[in-house]
C-alpha positions in Angstrom: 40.2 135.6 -48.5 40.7 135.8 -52.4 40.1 132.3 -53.0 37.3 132.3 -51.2 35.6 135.7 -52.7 35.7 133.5 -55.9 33.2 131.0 -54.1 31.3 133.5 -52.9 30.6 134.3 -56.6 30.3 131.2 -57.5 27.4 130.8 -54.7 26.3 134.1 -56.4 25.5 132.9 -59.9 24.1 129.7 -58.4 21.4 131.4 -56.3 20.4 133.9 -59.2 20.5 130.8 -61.4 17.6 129.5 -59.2 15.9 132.9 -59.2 16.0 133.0 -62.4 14.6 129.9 -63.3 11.9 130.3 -61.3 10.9 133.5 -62.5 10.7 131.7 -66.1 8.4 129.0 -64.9 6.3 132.1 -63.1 6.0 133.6 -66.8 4.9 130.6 -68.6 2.2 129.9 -65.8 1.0 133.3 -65.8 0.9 133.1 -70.0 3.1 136.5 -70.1 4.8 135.7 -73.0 7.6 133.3 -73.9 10.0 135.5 -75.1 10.3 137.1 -70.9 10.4 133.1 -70.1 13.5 132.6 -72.8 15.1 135.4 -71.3 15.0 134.4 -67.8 16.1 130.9 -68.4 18.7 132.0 -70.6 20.0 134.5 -67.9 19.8 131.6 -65.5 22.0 129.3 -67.9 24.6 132.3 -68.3 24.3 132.5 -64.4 25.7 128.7 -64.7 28.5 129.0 -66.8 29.4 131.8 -65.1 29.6 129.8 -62.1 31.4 127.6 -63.6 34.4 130.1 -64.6 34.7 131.2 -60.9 34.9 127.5 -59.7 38.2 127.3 -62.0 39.3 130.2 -60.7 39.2 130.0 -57.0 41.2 126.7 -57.6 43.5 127.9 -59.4 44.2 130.8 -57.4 44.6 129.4 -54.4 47.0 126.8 -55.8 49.5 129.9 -57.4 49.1 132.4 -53.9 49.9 128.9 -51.9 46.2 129.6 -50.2 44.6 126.4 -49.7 42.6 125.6 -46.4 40.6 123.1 -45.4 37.9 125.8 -44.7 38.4 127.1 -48.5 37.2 123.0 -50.1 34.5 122.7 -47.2 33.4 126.0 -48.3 34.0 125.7 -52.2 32.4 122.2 -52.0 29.4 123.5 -50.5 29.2 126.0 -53.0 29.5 123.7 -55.8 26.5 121.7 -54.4 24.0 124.4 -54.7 25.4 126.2 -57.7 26.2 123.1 -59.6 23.8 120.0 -58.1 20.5 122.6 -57.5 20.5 125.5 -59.5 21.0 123.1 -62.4 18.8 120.5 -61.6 15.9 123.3 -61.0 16.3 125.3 -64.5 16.4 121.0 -66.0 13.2 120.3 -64.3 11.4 124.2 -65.3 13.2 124.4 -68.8 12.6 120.9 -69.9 10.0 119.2 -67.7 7.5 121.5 -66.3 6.8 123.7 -70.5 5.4 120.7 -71.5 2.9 120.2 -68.7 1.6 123.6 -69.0 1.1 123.2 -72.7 0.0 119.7 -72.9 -1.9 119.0 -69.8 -2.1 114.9 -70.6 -2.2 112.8 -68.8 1.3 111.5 -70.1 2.6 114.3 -69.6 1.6 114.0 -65.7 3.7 111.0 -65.9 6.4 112.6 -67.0 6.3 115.2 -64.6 6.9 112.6 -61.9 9.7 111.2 -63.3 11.3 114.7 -64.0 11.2 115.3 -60.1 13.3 111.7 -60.2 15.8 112.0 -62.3 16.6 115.7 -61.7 16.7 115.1 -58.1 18.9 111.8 -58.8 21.1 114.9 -60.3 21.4 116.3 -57.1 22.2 113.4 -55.5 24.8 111.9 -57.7 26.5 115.2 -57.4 26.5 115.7 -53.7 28.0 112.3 -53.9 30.4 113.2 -56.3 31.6 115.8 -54.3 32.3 113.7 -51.3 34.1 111.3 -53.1 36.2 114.5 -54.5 37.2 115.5 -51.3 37.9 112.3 -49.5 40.3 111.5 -53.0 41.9 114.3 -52.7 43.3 114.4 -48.7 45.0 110.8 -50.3 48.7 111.2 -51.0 48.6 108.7 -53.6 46.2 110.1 -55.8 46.7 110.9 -59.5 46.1 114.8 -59.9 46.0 114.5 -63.6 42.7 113.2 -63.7 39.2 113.4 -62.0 37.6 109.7 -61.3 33.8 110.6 -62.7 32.5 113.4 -64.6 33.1 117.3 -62.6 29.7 118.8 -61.5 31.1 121.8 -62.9 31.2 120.1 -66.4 27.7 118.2 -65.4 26.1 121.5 -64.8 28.0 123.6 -67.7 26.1 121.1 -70.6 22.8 121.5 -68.6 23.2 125.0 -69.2 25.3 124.9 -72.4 22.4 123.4 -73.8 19.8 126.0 -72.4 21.8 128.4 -73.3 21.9 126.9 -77.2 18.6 126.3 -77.5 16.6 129.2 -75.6 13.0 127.9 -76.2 11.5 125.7 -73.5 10.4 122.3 -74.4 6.8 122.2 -75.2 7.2 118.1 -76.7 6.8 115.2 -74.9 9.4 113.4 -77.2 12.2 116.0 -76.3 11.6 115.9 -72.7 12.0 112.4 -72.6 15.2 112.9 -74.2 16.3 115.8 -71.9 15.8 113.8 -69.3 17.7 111.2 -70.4 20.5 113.3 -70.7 20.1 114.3 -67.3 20.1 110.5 -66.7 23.4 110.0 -68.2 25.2 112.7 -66.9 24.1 111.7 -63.2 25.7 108.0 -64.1 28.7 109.9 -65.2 29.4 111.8 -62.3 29.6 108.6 -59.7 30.9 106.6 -62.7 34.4 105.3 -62.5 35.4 107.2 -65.8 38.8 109.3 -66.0 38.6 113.2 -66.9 41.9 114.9 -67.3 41.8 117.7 -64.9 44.7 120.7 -66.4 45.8 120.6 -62.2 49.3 120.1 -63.6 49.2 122.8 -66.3 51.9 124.8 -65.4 51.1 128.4 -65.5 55.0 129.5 -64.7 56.5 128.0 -68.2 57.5 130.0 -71.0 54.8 129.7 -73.8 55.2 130.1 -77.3 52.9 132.9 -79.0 51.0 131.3 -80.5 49.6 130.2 -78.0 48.2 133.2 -76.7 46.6 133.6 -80.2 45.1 130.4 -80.5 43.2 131.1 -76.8 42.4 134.8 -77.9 40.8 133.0 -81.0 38.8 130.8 -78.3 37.7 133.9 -76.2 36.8 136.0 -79.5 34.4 132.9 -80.8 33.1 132.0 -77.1 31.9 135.8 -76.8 31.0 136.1 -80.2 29.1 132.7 -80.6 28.5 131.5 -77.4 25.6 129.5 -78.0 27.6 126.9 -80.4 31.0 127.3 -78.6 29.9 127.0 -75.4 27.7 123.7 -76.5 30.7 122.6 -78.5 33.5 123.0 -75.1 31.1 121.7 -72.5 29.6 118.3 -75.0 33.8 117.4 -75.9 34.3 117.2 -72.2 31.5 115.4 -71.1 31.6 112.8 -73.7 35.9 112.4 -73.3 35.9 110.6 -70.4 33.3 107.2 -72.2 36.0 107.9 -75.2 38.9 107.5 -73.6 37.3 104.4 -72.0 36.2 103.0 -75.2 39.4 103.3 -77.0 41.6 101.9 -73.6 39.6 99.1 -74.1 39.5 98.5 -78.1 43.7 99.3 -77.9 45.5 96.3 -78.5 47.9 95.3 -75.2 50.8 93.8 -75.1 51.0 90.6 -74.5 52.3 89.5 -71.0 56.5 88.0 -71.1 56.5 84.2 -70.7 57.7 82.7 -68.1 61.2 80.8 -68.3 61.8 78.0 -66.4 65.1 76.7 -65.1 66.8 73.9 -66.8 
């Protein structure tokens, strides 16, 4: 049941996530204000990362009480699919897409309405995906637990709302919601790419630490709460964009060459 009350907030935070957004695009349509809309998309990317921190948490508990169940991943993926494939595809498309049609009203802009609903729903998709390819990885013995093949929803979703989150005003420019949507692009690719993203499964919570450590993450907590907007942006961005590093410098490293073969007299 613990691991599981975890999902359950992490189904939470999804679902007011969604609310939330689409309170915001209620305020900017009904010309309210946009300092109510900044507050409710805001709220819904807080929702997000909040999400996010019960997702590590269910999984984590239910690996140190020896809890797993195949009902607790059906369940959790479930979960991750509306909290992390919906609710931030829905605040993408009212935060970055649908501002711009309500203050421009072109034509363009019509366009780019049309291909919001694409890519943020290609979002979706790519996630739901990713998910399935999650969970038929993980039933196989031979799998490396070290790393996660394509980018975590959880981290997809974290930018999307990292960068909400950062930058509070909705996009009102054409120009920047082509490049949000990009973005959204990209980290759709990443999540069904074939990119490795180191996973912290095999941390192991049991060993002696030095103290130091404990400082250093106190240090991280204190400037997270403190400055969320740039930590937050900082943590989710150095994750997303590890997994094409790591790629790119496998590839530049120099290999060994392979041993000759030696033939018998």
């Amino acid at each position: 049941m613990l691991p599981s009350l975890f999902t359950v907030g992490t189904l939470v935070c999804g679902y007011y996530a969604i609310l939330s957004a689409l309170r915001g695009t209620q305020i900017l349509a009904a010309g309210m204000g946009s300092d109510q809309a900044l507050q409710a998309f805001d709220g819904a990317a807080k929702a997000i990362a909040y999400a996010v921190l019960f997702d590590a948490l269910d999984g984590r508990i239910a690996r140190l009480t020896n809890s797993s169940s195949d009902f607790g991943r059906e369940f959790d993926s479930l979960a991750d699919v509306v909290s992390f494939g919906v609710a931030p595809a829905f605040l993408a498309f009212a935060w970055g897409v649908r501002p711009v049609e309500e203050v421009a009203g072109t034509q363009l802009v019509q366009h780019l309405r049309d291909l919001g609903w694409v890519v943020t729903f290609a979002f979706v998709i790519c996630g739901a995906a990713r998910l399935a390819r999650f969970n038929i990885q993980t039933n196989r013995p031979q799998s490396d637990r070290r790393y996660f093949v394509g980018l975590p929803i959880p981290a997809a979703a974290g930018l999307v709302g990292a960068v909400v989150h950062w930058a509070k005003y909705p996009v009102n420019d054409w120009r920047y919601g082509l490049v949000w949507l990009g973005i959204m692009g990209v980290l759709a690719f990443l999540m069904v790419s074939r990119m490795r993203y180191f996973s912290f499964k095999t941390l192991d919570l049991h060993r002696p630490r030095s103290y130091l450590l404990i400082i250093v993450l106190g240090l991280i907590i204190y400037l997270v709460v403190t400055f969320s907007e740039y930590m937050l942006l900082t943590l989710a961005l150095t994750y997303v964009l590890s997994g094409p590093i790591a790629r790119l410098t496998s590839r530049l490293r120099p290999h060994s060459p392979a041993p000759k073969e030696v033939h018998a007299a």
